[in-house]
C-alpha positions as CSV (number, residue, x, y, z in Angstrom):
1,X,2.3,-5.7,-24.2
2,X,-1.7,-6.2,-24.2
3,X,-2.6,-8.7,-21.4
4,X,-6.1,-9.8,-19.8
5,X,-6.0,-7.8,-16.6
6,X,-7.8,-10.1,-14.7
7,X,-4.9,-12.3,-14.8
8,X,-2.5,-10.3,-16.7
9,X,-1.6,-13.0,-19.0
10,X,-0.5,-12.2,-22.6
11,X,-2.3,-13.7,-25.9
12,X,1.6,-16.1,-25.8
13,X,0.5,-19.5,-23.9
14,X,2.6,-19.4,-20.2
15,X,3.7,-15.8,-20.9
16,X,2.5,-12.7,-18.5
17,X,3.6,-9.2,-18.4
18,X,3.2,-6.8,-16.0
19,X,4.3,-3.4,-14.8
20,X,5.8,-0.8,-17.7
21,X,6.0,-3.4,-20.0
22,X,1.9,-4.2,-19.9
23,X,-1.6,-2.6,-21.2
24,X,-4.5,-3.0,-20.9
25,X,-8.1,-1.9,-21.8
26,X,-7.6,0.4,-18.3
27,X,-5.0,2.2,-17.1
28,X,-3.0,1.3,-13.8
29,X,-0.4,3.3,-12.2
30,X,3.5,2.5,-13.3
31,X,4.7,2.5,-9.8
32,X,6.5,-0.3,-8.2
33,X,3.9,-0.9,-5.5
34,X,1.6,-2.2,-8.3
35,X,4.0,-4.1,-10.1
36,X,5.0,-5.9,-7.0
37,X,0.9,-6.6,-6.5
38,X,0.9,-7.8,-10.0
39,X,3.4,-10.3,-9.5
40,X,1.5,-11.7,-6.8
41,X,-1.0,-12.5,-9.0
42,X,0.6,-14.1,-12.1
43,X,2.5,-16.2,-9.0
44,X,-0.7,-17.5,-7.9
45,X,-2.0,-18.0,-11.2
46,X,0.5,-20.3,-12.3
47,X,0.5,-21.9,-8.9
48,X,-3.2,-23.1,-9.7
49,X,-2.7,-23.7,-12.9
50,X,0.2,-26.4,-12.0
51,X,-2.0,-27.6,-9.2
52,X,-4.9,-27.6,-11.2
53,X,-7.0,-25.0,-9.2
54,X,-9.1,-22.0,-9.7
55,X,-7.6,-18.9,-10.9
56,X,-7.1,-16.3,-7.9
57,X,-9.2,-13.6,-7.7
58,X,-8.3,-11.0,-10.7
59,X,-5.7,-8.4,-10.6
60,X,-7.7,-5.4,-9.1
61,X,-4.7,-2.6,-9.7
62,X,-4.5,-1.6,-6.1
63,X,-1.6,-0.4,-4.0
64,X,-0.6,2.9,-2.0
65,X,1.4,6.0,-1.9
66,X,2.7,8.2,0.7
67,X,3.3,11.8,0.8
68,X,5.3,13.7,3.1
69,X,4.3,16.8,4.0
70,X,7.1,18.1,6.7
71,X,7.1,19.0,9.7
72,X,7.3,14.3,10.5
73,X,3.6,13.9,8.7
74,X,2.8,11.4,6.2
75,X,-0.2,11.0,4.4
76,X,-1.4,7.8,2.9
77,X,-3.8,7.3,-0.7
78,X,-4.6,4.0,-1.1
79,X,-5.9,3.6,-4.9
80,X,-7.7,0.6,-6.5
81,X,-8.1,0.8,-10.7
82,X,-9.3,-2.2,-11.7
83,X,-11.9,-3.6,-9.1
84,X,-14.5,-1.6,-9.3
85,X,-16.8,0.5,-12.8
86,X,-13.9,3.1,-12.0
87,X,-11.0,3.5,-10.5
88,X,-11.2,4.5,-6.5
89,X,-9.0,6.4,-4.4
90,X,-9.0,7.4,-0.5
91,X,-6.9,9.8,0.9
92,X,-6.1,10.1,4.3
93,X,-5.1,12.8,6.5
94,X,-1.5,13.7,6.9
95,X,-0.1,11.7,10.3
96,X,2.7,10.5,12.4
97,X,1.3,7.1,12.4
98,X,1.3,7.2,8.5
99,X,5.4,8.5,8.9
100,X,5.7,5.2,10.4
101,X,4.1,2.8,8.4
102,X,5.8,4.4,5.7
103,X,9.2,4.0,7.7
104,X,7.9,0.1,7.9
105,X,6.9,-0.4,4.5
106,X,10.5,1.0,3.3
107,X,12.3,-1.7,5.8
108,X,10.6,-4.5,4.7
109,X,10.7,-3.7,1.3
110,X,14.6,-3.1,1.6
111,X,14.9,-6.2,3.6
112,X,13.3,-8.1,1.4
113,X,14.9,-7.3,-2.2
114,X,18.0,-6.2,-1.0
115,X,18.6,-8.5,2.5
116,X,19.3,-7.4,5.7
């Protein structure tokens, strides 16, 4: 579904789309991580629009990935597609402070969509 990536509304009045299901003129990752930053988008879009505030700032396609790499070490890209010319990514060096955040990032998510 075609949407206007800033906010990632569709060309239907009140209707957005977002992760697999959306396009756009550039491409952004699949993954959930994006999705989920998505959603936190069109959420505050419609917030203003009830309110009748600005748009938030634009969908800029960011979000992160780990990779393990044995041995306890985790390494961390951290990606951003839409807020720049081009899309941007960092890498940083594998870590066992990364091996935690990732542990963290896991538990809240699981807490969160799943309770507990």
């Amino acid at each position: 579904m075609p949407v206007d990536q800033s906010n990632l509304r569709t060309r239907f009045p009140d209707v957005y789309a977002l992760g697999d299901v959306s396009s756009g003129p550039r491409t952004v990752a699949k993954a959930g991580i994006f999705a989920e930053a998505a959603a936190l988008v069109v959420a505050d879009d419609i917030a203003a629009k009830i309110a009748g505030e600005e748009p938030p700032a634009p969908y800029e396609g960011w979000g992160i990935c780990y990779a393990e790499f044995g041995d306890g070490l985790v390494s961390k890209v951290e990606v951003n597609f839409l807020g720049g010319p081009s899309p941007v990514a960092a890498r940083n060096d594998p870590s066992l402070a990364f091996a935690a955040e990732k542990a963290e990032f896991g538990a809240t998510r699981r807490a969160r969509w799943f309770g507990g």
